[in-house]
Structure formats: structure tokens, C-alpha cells
C-alpha positions as a Python dict, from the first residue, in 0.01 Angstrom:
ca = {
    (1, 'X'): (0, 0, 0),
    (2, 'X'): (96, -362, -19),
    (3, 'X'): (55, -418, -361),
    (4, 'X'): (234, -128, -483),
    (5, 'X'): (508, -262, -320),
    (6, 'X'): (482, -598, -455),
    (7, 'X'): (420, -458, -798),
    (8, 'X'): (719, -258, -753),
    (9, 'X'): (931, -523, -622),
    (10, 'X'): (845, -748, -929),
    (11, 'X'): (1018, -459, -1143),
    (12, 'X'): (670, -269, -1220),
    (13, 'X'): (705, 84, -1293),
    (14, 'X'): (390, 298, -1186),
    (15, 'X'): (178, 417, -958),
    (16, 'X'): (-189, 320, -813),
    (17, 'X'): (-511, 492, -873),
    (18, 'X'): (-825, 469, -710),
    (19, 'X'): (-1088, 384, -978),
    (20, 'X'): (-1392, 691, -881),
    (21, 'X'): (-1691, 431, -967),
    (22, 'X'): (-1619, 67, -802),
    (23, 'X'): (-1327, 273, -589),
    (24, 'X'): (-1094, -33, -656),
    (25, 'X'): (-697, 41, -686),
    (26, 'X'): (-578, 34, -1026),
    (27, 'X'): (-255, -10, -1138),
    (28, 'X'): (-118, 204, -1394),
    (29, 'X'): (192, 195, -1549),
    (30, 'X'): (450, 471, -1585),
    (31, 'X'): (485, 585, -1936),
    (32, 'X'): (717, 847, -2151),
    (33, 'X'): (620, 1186, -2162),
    (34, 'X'): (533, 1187, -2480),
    (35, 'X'): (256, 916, -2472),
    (36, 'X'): (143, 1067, -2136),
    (37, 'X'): (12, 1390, -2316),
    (38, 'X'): (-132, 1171, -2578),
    (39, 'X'): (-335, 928, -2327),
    (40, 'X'): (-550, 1201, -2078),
    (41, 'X'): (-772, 908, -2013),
    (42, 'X'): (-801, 645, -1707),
    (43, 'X'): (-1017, 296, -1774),
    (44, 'X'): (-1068, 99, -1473),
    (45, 'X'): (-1152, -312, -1537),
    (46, 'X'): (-1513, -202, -1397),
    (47, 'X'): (-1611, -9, -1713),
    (48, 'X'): (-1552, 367, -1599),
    (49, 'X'): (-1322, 607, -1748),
    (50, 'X'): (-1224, 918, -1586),
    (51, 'X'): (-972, 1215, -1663),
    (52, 'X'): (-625, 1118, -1453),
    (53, 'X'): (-549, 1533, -1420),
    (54, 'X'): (-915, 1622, -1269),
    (55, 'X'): (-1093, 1287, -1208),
    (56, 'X'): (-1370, 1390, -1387),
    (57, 'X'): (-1600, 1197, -1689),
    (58, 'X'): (-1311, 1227, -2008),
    (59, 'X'): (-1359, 1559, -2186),
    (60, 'X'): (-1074, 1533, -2466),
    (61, 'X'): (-1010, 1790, -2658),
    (62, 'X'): (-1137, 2039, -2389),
    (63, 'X'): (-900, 2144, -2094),
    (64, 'X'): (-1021, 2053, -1755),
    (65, 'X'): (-1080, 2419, -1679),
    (66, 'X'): (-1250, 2522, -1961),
    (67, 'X'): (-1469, 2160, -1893),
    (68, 'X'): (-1545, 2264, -1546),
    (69, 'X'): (-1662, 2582, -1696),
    (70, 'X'): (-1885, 2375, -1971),
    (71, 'X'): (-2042, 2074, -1729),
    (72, 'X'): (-2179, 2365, -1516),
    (73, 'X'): (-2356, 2541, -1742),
    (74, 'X'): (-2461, 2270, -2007),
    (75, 'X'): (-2570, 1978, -1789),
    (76, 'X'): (-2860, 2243, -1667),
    (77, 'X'): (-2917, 2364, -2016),
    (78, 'X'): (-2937, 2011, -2123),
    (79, 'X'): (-3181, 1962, -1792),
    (80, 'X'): (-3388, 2236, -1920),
    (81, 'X'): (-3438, 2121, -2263),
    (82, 'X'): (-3575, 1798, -2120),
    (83, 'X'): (-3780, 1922, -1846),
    (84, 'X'): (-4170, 1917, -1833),
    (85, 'X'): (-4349, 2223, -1834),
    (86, 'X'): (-4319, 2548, -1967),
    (87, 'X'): (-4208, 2759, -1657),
    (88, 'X'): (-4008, 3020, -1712),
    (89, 'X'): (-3924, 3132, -1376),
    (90, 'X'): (-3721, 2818, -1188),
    (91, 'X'): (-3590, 2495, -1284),
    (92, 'X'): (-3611, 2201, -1054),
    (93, 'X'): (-3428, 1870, -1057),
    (94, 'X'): (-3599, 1595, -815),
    (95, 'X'): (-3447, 1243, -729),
    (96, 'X'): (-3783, 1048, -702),
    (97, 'X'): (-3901, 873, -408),
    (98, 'X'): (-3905, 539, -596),
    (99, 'X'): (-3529, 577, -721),
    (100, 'X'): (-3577, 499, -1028),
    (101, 'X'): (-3564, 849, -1207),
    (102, 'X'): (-3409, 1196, -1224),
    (103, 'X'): (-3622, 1452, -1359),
    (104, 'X'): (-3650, 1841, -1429),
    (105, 'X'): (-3936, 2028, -1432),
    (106, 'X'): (-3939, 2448, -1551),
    (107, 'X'): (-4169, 2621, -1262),
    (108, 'X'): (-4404, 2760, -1161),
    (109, 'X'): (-4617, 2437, -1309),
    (110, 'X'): (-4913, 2287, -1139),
    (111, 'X'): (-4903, 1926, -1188),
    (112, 'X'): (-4580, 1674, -1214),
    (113, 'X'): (-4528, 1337, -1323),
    (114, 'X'): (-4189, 1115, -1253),
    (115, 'X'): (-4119, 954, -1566),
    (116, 'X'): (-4020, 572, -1373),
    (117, 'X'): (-4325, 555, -1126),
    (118, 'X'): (-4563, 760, -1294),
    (119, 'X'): (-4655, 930, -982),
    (120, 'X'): (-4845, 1266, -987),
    (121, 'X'): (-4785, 1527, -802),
    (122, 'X'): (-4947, 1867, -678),
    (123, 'X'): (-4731, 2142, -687),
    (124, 'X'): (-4959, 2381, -438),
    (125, 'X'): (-4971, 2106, -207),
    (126, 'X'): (-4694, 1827, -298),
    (127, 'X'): (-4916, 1525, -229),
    (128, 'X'): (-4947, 1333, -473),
    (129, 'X'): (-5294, 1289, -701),
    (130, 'X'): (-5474, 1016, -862),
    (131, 'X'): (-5516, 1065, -1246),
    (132, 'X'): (-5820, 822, -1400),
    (133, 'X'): (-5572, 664, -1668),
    (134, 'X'): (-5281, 521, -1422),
    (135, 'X'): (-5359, 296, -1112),
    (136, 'X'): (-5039, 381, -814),
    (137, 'X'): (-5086, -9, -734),
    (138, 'X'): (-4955, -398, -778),
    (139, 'X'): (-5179, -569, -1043),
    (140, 'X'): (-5341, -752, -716),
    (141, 'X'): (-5474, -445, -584),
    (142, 'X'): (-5577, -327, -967),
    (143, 'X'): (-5819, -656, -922),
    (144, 'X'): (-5958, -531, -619),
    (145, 'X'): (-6063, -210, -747),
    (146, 'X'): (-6207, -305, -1043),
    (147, 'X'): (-6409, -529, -841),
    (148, 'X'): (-6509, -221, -578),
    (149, 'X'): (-6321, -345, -282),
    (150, 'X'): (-6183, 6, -272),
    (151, 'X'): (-6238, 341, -385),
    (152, 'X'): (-6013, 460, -616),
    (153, 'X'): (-5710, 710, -500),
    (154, 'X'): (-5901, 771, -198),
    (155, 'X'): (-5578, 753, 24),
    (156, 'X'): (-5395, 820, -267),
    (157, 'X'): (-5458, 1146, -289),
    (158, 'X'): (-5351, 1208, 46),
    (159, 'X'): (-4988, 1078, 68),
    (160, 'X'): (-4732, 1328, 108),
    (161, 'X'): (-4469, 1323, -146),
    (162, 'X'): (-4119, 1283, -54),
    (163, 'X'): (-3855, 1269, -291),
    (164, 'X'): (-3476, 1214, -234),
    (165, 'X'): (-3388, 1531, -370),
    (166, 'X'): (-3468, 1835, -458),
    (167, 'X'): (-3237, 2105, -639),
    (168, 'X'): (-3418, 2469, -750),
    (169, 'X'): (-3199, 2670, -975),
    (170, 'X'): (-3314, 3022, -1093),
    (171, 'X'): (-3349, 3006, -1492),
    (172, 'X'): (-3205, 3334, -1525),
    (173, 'X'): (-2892, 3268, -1335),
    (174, 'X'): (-2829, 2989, -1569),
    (175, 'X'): (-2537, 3101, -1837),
    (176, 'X'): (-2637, 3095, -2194),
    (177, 'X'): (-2506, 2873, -2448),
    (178, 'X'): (-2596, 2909, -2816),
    (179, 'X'): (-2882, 2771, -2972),
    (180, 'X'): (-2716, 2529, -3238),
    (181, 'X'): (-2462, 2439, -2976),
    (182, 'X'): (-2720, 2299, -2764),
    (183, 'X'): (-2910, 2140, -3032),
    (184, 'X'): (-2611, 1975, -3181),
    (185, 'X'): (-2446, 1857, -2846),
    (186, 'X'): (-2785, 1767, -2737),
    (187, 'X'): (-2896, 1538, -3027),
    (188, 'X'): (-2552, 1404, -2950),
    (189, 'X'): (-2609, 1321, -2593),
    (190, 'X'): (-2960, 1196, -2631),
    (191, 'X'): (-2784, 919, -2794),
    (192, 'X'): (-2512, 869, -2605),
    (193, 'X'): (-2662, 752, -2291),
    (194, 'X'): (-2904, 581, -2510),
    (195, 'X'): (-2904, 226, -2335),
    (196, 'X'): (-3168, 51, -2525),
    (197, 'X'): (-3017, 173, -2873),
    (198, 'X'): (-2658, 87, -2748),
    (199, 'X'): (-2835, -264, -2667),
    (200, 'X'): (-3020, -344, -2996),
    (201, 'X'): (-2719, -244, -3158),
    (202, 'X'): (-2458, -509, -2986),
    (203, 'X'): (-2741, -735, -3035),
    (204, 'X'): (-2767, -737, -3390),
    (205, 'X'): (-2401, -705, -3443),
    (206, 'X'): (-2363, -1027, -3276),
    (207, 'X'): (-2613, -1167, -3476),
    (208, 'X'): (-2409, -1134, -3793),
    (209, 'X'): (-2056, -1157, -3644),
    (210, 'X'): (-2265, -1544, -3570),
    (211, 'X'): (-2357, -1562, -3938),
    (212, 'X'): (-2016, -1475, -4080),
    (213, 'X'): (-2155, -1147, -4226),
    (214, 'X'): (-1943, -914, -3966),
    (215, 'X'): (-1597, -1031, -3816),
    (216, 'X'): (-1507, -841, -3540),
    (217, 'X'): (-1712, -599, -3270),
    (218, 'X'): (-1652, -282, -3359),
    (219, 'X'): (-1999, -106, -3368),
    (220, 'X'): (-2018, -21, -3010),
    (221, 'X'): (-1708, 184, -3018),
    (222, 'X'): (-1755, 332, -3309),
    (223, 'X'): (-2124, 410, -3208),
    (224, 'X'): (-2000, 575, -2848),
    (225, 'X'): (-1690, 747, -3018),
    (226, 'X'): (-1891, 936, -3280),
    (227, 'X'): (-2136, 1095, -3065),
    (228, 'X'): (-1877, 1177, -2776),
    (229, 'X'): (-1651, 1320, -3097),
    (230, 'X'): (-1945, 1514, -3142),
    (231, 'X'): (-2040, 1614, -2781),
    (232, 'X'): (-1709, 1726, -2675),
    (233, 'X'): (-1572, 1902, -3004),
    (234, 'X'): (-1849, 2112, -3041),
    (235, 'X'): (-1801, 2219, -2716),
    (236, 'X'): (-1449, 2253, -2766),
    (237, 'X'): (-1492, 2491, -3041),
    (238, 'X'): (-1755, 2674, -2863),
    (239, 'X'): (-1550, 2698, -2534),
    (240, 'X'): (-1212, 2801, -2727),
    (241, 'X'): (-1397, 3001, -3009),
    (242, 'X'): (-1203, 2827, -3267),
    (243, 'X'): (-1514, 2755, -3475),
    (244, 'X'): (-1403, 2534, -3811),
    (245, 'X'): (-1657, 2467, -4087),
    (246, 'X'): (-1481, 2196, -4193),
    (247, 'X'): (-1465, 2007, -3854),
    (248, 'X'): (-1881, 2080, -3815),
    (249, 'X'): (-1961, 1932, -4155),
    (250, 'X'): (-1780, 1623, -4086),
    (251, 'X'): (-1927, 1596, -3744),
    (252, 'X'): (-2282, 1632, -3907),
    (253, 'X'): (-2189, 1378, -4142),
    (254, 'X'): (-2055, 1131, -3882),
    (255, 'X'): (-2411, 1137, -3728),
    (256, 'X'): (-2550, 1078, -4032),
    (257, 'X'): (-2327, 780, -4138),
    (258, 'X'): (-2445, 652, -3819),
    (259, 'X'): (-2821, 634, -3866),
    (260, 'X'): (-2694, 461, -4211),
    (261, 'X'): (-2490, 194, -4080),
    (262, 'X'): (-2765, 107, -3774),
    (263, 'X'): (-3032, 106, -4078),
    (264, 'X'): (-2744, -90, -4290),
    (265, 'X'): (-2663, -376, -4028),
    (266, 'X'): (-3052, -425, -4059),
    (267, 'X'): (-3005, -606, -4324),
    (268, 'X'): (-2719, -854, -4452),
    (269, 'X'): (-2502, -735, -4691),
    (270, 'X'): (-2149, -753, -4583),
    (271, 'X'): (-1989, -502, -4838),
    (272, 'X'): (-2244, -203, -4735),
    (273, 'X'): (-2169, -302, -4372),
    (274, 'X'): (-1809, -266, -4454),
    (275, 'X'): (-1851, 15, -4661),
    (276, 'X'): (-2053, 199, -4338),
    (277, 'X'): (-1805, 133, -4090),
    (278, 'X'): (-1561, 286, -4293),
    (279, 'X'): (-1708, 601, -4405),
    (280, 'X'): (-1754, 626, -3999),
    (281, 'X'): (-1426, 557, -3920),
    (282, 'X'): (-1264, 807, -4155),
    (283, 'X'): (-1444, 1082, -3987),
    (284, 'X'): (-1368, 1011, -3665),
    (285, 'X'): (-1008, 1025, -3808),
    (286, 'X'): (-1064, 1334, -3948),
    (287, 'X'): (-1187, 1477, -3692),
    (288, 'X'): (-953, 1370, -3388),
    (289, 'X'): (-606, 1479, -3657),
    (290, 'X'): (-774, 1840, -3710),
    (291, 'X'): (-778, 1874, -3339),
    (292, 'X'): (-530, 1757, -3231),
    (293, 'X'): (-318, 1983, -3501),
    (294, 'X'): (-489, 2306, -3358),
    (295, 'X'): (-397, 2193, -3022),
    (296, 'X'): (-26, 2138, -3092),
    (297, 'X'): (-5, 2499, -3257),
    (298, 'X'): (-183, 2639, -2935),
    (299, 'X'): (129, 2470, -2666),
}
């Protein structure tokens, strides 16, 4: 590559990576090995972070392996717990037609709705169905049936419905996790990929960083490094079976702190802000030194 040998010839000391989102080259410099057991992560300018031993999403503290093993079972768990219906038999993932939304659905169930389009579908015949409470059309057409140019979900009710993807896993050849595992990592994920709260949340931080009431941004990475804290240890201790009542109650209370410094920044006091952010950051602390002790004694 070209610019690894311009890098290199300008005294660099590294090697390129391709980044797995925007599939860019990135440049990463060589470190001791010391630091390089420390840092498991890749960021690429683009946003994404990935593991640089498996290329996967970053799972610190859990060992790629034993993260393989999780992701496969607890990203259909976590499907399931989301998923309309009340099947008990089969759950299936579809990739809607109008690529807007991923959904699950536990079979057998007769009708199904995608969340984005609002499209419902027959399950006997998969064509989709007209429901009186949601018109399938632009607001021009809307006009027209109100005013009886057509009849409504006549050829509606017809249309095939295609989607993008379909995946059907058998329920019982799912692998169990534990019921407060789920609950906990769940909760934990719910907010994670929570894009309008992540939103509202930068918002109003720059709001008072503009007022003089906060300095510096620092809620959105304490906000995503709590509930991935929470995600991944719990998993880690579920995965490695080194369960620690003293890591859980902190974890529980870094969720809590949470909801108090969102509800906190609502307001303007500066010192309870403050006060928030560091009640939030000593857990996190706490948390990521207890590890990382019962890790070293494990090597």
C-alpha cells in the first residue's frame, strides 16, 4: 500500500487497518506491549469502533470467544423479548420491504405489523391487509378516498408481501440465558441504541455548556459508557461465572445516577450537575478497576 510506505518512510511506526463500517484504511500506530493489552479497541475517524483481535462490535471485559458464544445466543434472546406476538413455537426476524425496520415476531401468529411502514400482514396468506385505522397511502391519495374516488384497501389487500429478509429460528433451539441477566442487559441495551434519548441529551447539554452552566461535553460518553459498562459486565460475569455483589450494586446504581443526572441537567443548577456527573463517573471507575483486577489474577 502506498501510504504505508509513505507513512513508514516519514519514520511512522505501525501498521494499516481497514475500518469494517466506511472500509477506509486506518493508520494505527505501533505501541508497547503493555499498552497494547490495555487498548483492545479500534476507532476509525467515521465513528465505528471494532475489536482489533476479532473485528467484531468492542466487548471489553469479555474474551472474543466467550463473546462469540454470548452475541449468538443473546442478540435472539434480546429479539425475542421485543418481538410481537405470543408464539411459542418459532421466532422470525424480517427486513421489511420498505427498509426502514427490523422486526421479530414469536409464531405461529396471525396478523403482523412492521413497526416503520405500518404495513399489515397475513400470516396464512402473506399479503398484506387493510386495517380501518391506518391508510397504506401519500396524504394525496388519503384526499381521494375520503372523497370516494376509491374504495378503500381494495387492491390493498391483494399485494403480495415481499420483504428483504426473512430468518426463522426454532425457539427451543435457542440457548437459555437467565432471567435477571436478560432483564438487566436488556434495560441496558434498550438505552444504548436509544437515538432520540442520546439526541435530547447532547441537545440540552449544549444548551447549558452555551449558558455557562456546564463546561465541557462529557454527557454523551458518560451516558454510552455506563450502559455498555453495564451490558458487557453483566455478561462478563454471567459468561465467566464470577458473579460479584459488589460489582452488580454499583452497576444498578450507575443506571440510576443516570436517570438523575438526565432529570438533573433539566434544570440549571451547576453544583447538582457537577455533583451527578461525578457520582457517575466514580462508578464507572469502580467498576472498570474491579475488573480489570479479576482479570489480571486470571493471566
Amino acid at each position: 500500500m502506498i501510504s504505508e510506505i509513505i507513512y513508514k518512510d516519514l519514520g511512522a511506526v505501525g501498521d494499516f487497518e481497514k475500518c469494517p463500517a466506511c472500509k477506509s484504511a486506518v493508520f494505527f500506530e505501533s505501541t508497547s506491549e503493555e499498552d497494547a493489552k490495555k487498548n483492545q479497541n479500534r476507532s476509525c475517524p467515521c465513528g465505528y469502533s471494532w475489536c482489533k483481535h476479532c473485528d467484531r462490535v468492542p466487548h471489553w471485559p469479555l474474551k472474543c470467544g466467550d463473546f462469540a458464544e454470548w452475541e449468538e445466543k443473546w442478540l435472539l434472546r434480546y429479539s425475542m423479548k421485543h418481538a410481537q406476538g405470543s408464539g411459542t413455537e418459532t421466532l422470525l426476524q424480517v427486513t421489511c420491504s420498505c427498509q426502514k425496520q427490523v422486526y421479530n415476531v414469536l409464531l405461529p401468529e396471525e396478523f403482523i405489523e412492521c413497526p416503520g411502514c405500518k404495513v399489515n400482514v397475513n400470516m396464512n396468506t402473506m399479503r398484506t391487509v387493510w386495517k380501518h385505522y391506518y391508510y397504506p397511502y401519500d396524504p394525496v391519495e388519503r384526499k381521494l378516498i375520503k372523497k370516494g374516488y376509491y374504495v378503500v384497501g381494495e387492491g390493498y389487500k391483494k399485494s403480495p408481501y415481499v420483504p428483504q429478509a426473512k430468518v426463522y429460528t426454532d425457539i427451543v433451539k435457542i440457548p437459555g440465558i437467565k432471567a435477571s441477566v436478560i432483564e438487566t442487559c436488556g434495560a441496558a441495551r434498550d438505552i444504548r441504541f436509544d437515538v432520540h434519548f442520546r439526541n435530547r441529551a447532547v441537545y440540552r447539554e449544549h444548551v447549558l455548556i452555551r449558558k455557562g452552566i456546564m463546561e465541557e461535553e462529557v454527557v454523551e460518553n458518560l451516558f454510552g459508557t455506563s450502559v455498555y459498562l453495564v451490558e458487557t459486565v453483566t455478561a462478563w460475569m454471567y459468561m465467566t461465572n464470577r458473579f460479584d455483589k459488589s460489582v452488580m450494586q454499583t452497576l444498578e446504581s450507575m443506571m440510576e445516577n443516570r436517570k438523575t443526572l438526565m432529570a438533573t441537567m433539566g434544570g440549571e443548577e451547576s453544583e447538582a450537575i457537577k455533583e451527578c456527573i461525578k457520582k457517575l463517573r466514580k462508578d464507572i471507575n469502580h467498576v472498570v478497576s474491579v475488573v480489570e483486577k479479576k482479570n489480571s489474577l486470571t493471566h
